[in-house]
C-alpha positions in Angstrom: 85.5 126.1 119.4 85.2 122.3 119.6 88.4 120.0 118.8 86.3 118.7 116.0 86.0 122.5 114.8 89.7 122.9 114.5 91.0 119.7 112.8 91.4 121.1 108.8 90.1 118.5 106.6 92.0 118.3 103.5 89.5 116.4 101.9 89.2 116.0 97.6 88.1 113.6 95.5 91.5 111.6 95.2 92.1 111.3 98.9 90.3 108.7 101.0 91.8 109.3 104.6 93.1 112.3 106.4 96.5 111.7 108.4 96.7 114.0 111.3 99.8 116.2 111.0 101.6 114.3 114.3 100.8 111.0 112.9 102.2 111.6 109.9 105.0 113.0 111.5 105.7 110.1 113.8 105.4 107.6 110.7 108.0 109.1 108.8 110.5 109.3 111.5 110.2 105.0 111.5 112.5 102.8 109.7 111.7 101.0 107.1 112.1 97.9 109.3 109.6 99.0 111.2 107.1 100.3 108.7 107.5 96.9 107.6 106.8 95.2 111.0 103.7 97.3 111.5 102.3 95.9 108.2 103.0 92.1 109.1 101.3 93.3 112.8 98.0 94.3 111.2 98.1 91.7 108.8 98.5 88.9 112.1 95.4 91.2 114.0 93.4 91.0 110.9 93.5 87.2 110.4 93.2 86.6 113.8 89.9 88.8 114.0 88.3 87.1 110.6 89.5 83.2 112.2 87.9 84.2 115.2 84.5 85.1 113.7 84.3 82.1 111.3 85.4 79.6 114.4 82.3 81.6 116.0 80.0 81.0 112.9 81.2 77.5 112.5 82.6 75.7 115.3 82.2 72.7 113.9 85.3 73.7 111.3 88.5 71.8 111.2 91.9 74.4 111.6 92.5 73.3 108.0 88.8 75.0 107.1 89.2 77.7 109.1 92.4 79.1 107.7 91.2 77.9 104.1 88.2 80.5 105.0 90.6 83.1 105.9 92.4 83.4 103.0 89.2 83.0 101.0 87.9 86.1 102.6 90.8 88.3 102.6 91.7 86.9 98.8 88.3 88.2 97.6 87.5 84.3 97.5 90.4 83.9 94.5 93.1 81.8 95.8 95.4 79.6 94.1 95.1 75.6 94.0 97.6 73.5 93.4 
């Protein structure tokens, strides 16, 4: 039987992703200090990743645009002026 075979999906229609049972396990044996740090470590990878492809699409962008962009896209494009 293949790995893929054995891994029971616990699929329904109000669950999007299945955590594997060790994962899970590892995650709740974290603080919440570090919970907390993993969050502000994707949120750092995922801006970098989205500044990096608009400085690719527009290199010609000013650090001011390009960070305006990036919290245009991950805002949904609603962002506060003022």
């Amino acid at each position: 039987m293949s790995q893929a075979a054995k891994i029971k999906w616990r699929l329904d229609d109000g669950q999007i992703e299945v955590v594997d049972d060790r994962v899970a396990e590892i995650l709740r044996g974290k603080t919440l200090t570090e919970r907390v740090q993993m969050v502000l470590n994707c949120d750092r990878l995922v801006r970098a990743r989205i500044a990096g492809q608009i400085m690719t699409d527009h290199p010609d962008w000013t650090e001011s645009e390009v960070r305006a962009a990036v919290a245009g896209r991950i805002s949904g494009g609603r962002t506060r002026r003022g």
